[in-house]
N, C-alpha and C positions, 0 to 999 in steps of 0.2 A: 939696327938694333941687334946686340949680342946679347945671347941669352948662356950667362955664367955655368961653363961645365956642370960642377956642381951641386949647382940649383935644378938643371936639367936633370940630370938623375934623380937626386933626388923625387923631382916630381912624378917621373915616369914612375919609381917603386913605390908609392903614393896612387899611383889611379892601378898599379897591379896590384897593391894589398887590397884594393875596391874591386877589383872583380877584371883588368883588363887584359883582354887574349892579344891584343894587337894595341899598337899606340903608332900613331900617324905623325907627321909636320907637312903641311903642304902651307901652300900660299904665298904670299909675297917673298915671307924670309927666306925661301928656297931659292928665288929669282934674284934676289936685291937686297941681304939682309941688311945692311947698312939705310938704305931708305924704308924698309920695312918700319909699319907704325903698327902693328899686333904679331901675333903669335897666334898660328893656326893649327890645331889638335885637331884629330880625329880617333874615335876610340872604338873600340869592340869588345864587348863582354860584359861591362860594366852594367848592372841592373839598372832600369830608368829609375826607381824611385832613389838610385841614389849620384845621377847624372849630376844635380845642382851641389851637392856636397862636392862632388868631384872637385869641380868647376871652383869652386871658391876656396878646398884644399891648393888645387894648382897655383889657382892667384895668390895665396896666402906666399905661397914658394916663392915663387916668380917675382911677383911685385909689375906686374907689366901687363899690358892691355892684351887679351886673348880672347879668344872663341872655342869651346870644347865644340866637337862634333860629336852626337853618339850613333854608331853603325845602326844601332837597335830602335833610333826614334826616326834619323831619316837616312835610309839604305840604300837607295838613287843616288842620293848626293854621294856615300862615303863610297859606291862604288862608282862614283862617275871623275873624283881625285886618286882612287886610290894607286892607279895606275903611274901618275906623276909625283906622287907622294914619296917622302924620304920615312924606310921603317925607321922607327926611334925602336920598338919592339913588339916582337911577335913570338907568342908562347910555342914554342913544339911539342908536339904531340912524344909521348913516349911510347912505343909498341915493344907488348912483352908478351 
């Protein structure tokens, strides 16, 4: 499964205009993208009440079978990939 330049970005500045400090890819398509049958997100920042927007903002993009992950609903999980995870993006801190 290729997931079109494009459409990837886009989606990324989509779950940042929703609130994300980090955006994740882990899972299959990182191992195997060609046999990959979803697309796996993990996020941080994004407010829970508005995870399920997120979620179906991205699908609208994408057009492709996915799983959003949110840091903020289960924190185990996104710290137990986040190590094998490819960043797609992560906000920096500015110090002044």
């Amino acid at each position: 499964m290729l997931i079109p330049e494009h459409k990837l970005e886009r989606a990324i500045r989509t779950l940042c205009d929703m609130g994300a400090r980090r955006i994740l890819l882990f899972g299959s398509i990182l191992d195997s993208p060609e046999t990959a049958q979803d697309i796996d997100l993990a996020v941080e920042g994004i407010p829970l009440n508005r995870i399920i927007d997120a979620d179906v903002a991205v699908y609208d993009i994408l057009k492709l079978p996915m799983d959003l992950i949110s840091r903020e609903e289960n924190p185990a999980f996104f710290d137990m990939i986040k190590d094998d995870a490819k960043v797609l993006y992560e906000e920096r801190e500015i110090k002044t």
